[in-house]
DSSP file (Angstrom, degrees, kcal/mol; ACC not computed):
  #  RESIDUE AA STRUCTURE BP1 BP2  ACC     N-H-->O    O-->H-N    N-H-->O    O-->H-N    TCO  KAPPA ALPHA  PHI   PSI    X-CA   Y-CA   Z-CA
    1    1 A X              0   0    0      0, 0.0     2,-0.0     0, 0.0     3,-0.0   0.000 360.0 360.0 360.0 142.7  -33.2   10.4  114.5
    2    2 A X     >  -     0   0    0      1,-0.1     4,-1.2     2,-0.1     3,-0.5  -0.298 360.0-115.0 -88.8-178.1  -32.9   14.2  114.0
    3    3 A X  H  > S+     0   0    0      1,-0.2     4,-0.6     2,-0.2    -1,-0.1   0.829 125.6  51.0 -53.5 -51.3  -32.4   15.7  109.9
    4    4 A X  H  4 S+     0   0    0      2,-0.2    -1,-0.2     1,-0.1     4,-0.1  -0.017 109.6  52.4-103.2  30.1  -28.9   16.9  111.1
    5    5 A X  H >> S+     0   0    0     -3,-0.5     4,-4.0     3,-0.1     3,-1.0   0.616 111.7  44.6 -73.9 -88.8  -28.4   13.1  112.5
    6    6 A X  H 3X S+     0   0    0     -4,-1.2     4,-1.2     1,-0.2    -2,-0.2   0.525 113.0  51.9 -23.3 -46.0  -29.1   11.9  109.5
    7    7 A X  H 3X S+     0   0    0     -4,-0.6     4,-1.5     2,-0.2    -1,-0.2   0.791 112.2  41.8 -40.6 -69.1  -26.9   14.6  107.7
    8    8 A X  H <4 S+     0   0    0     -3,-1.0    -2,-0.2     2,-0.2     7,-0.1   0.870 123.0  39.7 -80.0 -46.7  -23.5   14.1  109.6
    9    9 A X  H  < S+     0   0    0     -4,-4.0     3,-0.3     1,-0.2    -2,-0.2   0.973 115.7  59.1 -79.1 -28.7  -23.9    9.6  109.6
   10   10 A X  H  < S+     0   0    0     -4,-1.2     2,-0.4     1,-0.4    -3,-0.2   0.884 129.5   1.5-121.1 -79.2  -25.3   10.2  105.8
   11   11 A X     <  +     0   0    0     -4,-1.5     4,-0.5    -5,-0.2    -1,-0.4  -0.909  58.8 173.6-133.5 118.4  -21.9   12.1  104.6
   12   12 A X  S  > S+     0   0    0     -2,-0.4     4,-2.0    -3,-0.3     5,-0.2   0.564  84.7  64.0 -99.5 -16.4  -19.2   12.3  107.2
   13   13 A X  H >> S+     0   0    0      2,-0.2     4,-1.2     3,-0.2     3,-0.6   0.976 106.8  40.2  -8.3-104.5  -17.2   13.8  104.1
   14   14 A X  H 34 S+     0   0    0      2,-0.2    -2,-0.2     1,-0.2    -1,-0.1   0.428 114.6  52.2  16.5 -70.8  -19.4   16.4  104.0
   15   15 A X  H >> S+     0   0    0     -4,-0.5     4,-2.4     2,-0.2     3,-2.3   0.909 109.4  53.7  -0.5 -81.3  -19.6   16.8  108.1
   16   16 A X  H <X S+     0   0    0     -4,-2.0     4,-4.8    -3,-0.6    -2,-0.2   0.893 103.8  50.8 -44.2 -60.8  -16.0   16.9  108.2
   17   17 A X  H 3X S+     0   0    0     -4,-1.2     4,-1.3     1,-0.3    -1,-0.3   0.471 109.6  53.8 -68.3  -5.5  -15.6   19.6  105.9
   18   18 A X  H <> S+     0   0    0     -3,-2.3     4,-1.9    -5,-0.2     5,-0.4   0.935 102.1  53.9 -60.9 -70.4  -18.0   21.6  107.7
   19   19 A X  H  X S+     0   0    0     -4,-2.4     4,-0.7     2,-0.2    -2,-0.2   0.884 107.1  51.7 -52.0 -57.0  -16.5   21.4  110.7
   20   20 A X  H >X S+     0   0    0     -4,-4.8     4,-2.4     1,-0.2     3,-0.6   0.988 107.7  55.4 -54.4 -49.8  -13.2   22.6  109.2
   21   21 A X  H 3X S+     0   0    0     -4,-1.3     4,-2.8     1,-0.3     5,-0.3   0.910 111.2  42.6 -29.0 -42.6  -15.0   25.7  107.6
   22   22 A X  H 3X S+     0   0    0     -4,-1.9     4,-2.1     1,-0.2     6,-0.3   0.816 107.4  58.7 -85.1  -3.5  -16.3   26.8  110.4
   23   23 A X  H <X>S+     0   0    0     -4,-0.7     5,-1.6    -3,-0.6     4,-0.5   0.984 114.5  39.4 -80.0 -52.3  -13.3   26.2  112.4
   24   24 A X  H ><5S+     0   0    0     -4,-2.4     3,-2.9    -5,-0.2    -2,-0.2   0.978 105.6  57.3 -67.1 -50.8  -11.3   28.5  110.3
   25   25 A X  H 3<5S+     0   0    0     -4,-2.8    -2,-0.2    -5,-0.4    -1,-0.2   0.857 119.4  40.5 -64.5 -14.1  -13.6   31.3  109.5
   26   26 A X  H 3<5S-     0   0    0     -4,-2.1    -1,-0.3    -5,-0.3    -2,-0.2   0.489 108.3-125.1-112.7  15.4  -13.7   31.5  113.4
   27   27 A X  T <<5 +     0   0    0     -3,-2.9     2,-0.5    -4,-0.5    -3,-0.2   0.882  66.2 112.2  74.3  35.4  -10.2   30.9  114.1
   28   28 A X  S   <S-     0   0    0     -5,-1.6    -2,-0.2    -6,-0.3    -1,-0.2  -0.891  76.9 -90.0-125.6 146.6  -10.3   28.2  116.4
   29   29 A X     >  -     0   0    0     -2,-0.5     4,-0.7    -3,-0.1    -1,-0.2  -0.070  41.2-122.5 -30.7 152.3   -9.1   24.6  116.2
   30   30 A X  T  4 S+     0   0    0      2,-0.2    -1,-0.1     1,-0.2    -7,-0.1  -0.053 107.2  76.6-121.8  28.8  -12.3   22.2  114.9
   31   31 A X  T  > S+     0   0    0      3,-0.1     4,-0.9     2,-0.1     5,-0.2   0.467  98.7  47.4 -94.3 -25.6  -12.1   20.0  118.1
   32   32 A X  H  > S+     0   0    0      2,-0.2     4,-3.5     3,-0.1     5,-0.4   0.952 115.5  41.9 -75.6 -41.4  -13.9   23.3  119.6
   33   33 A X  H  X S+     0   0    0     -4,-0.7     4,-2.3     1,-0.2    -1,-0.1   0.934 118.2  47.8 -67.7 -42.7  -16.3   23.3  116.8
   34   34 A X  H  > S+     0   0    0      1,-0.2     4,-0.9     2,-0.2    -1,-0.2   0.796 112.7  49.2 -71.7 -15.0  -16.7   19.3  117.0
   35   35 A X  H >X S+     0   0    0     -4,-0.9     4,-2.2    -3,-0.3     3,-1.2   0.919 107.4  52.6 -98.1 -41.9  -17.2   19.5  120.5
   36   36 A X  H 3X S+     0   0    0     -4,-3.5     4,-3.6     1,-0.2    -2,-0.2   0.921 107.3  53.3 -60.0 -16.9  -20.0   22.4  120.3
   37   37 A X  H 3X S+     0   0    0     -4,-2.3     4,-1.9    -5,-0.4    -1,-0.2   0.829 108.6  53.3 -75.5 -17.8  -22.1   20.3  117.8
   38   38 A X  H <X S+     0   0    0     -3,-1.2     4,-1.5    -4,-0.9    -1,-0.2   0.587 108.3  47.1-102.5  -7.9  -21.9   17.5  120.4
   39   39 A X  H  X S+     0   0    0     -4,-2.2     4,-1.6     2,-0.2    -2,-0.2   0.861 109.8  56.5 -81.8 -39.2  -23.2   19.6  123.2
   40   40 A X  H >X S+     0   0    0     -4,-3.6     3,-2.0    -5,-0.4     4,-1.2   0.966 108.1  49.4 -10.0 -90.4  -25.8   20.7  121.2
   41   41 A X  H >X S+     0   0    0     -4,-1.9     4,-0.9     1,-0.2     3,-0.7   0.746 102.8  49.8 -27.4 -67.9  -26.5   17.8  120.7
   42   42 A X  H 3X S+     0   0    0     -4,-1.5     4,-0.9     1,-0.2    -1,-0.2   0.500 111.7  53.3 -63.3 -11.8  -26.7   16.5  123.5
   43   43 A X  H <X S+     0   0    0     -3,-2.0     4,-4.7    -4,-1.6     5,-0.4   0.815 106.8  52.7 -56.6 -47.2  -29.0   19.6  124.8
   44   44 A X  H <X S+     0   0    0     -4,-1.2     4,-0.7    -3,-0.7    -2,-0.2   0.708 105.3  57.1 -85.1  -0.6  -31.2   19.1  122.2
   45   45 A X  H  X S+     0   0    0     -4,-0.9     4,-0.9    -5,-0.2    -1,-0.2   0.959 115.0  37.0 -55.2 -51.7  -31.3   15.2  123.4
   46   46 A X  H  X S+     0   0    0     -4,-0.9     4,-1.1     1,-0.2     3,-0.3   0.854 112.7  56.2 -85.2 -24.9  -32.5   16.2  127.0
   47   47 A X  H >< S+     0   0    0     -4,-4.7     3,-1.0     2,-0.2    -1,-0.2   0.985 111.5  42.3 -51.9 -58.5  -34.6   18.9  125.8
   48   48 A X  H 3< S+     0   0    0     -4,-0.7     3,-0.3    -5,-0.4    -2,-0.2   0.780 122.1  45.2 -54.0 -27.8  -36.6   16.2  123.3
   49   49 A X  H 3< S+     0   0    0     -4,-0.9    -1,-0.2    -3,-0.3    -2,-0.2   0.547 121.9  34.0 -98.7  -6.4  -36.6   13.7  126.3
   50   50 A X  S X< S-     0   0    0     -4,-1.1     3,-1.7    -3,-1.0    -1,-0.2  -0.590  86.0-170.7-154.6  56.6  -37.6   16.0  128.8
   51   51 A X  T 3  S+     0   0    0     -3,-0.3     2,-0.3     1,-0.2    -3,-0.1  -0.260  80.1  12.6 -37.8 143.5  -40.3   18.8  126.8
   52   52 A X  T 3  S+     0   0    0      1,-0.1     2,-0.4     3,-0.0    -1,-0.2   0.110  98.2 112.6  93.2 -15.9  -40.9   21.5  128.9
   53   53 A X  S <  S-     0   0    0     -3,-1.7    -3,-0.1    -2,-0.3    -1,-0.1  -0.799  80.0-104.9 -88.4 125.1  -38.4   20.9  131.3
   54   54 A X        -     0   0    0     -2,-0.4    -1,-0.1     1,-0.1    -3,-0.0  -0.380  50.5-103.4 -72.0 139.4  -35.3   23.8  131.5
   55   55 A X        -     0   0    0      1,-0.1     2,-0.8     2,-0.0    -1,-0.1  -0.313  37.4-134.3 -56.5 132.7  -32.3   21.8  129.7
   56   56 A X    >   -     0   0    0      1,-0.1     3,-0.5   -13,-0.1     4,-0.1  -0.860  17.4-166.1-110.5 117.7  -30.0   20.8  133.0
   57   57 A X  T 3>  +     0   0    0     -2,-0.8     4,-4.7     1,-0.2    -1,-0.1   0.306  66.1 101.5 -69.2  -1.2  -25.9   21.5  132.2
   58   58 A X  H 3> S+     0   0    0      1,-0.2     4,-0.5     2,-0.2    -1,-0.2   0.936  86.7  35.3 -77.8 -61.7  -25.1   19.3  135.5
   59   59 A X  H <4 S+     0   0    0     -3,-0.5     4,-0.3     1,-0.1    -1,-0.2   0.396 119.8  43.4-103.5  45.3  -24.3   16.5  133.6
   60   60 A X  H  > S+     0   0    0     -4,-0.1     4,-2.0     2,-0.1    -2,-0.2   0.772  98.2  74.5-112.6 -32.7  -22.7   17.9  130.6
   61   61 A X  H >X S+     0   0    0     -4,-4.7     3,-3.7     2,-0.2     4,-0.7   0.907  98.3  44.0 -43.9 -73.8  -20.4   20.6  132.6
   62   62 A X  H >X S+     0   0    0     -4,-0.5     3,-2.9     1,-0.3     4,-2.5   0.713 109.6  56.6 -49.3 -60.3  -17.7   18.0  134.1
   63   63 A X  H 3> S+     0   0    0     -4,-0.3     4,-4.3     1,-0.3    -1,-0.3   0.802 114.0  38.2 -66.9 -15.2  -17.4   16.1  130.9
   64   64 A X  H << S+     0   0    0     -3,-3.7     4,-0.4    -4,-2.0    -1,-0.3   0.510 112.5  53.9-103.6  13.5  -16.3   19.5  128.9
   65   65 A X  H <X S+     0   0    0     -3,-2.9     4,-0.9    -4,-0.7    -1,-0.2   0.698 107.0  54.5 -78.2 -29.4  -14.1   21.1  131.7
   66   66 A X  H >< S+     0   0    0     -4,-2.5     3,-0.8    -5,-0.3    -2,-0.2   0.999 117.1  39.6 -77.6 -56.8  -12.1   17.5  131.6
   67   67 A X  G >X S+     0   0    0     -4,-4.3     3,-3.8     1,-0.2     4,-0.7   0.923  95.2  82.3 -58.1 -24.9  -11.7   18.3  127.5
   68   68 A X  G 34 S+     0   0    0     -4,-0.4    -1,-0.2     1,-0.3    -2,-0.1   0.786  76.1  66.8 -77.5  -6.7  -11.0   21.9  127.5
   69   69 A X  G << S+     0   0    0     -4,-0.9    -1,-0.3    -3,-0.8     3,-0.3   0.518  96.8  60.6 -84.4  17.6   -7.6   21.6  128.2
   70   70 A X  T <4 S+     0   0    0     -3,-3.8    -2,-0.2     1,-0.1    -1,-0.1   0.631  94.6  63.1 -87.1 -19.4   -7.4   19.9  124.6
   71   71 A X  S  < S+     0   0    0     -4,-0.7     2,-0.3   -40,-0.1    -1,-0.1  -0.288  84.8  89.7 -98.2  52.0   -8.6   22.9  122.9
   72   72 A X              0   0    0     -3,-0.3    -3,-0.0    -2,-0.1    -4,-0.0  -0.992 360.0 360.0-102.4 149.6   -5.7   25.1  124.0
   73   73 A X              0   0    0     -2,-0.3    -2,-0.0   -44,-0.0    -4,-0.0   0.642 360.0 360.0 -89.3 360.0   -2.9   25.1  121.8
């Protein structure tokens, strides 16, 4: 478990209220903001499971074309 794991299950208060800041100060909805911390994430999974290896986007594209029609208003 990563520091910013730990962080987000630790205080989701906290978390939350992140996620809106940033969501305003860049003018976007904070389902785009929640959904780049979970791709992050989920880079910095295969990266950690797979050292050395270039991070592969093959299975992460499909599942965030199938959201991005929720982040239009």
């Amino acid at each position: 478990m990563t520091d910013s794991t730990l962080w987000r299950d630790d205080d989701p208060e906290v978390f939350r209220g992140t996620i809106l800041a940033a969501a305003e100060r860049l003018g976007v909805q904070p389902l785009a903001v929640d959904k780049d911390y979970w791709v992050r994430e989920g880079l910095r999974a295969i990266t950690t499971a797979h050292p050395g290896e270039p991070p592969s986007f093959e299975d992460i594209l499909p599942q965030v074309r199938a959201d991005a029609p929720l982040l239009q208003d």
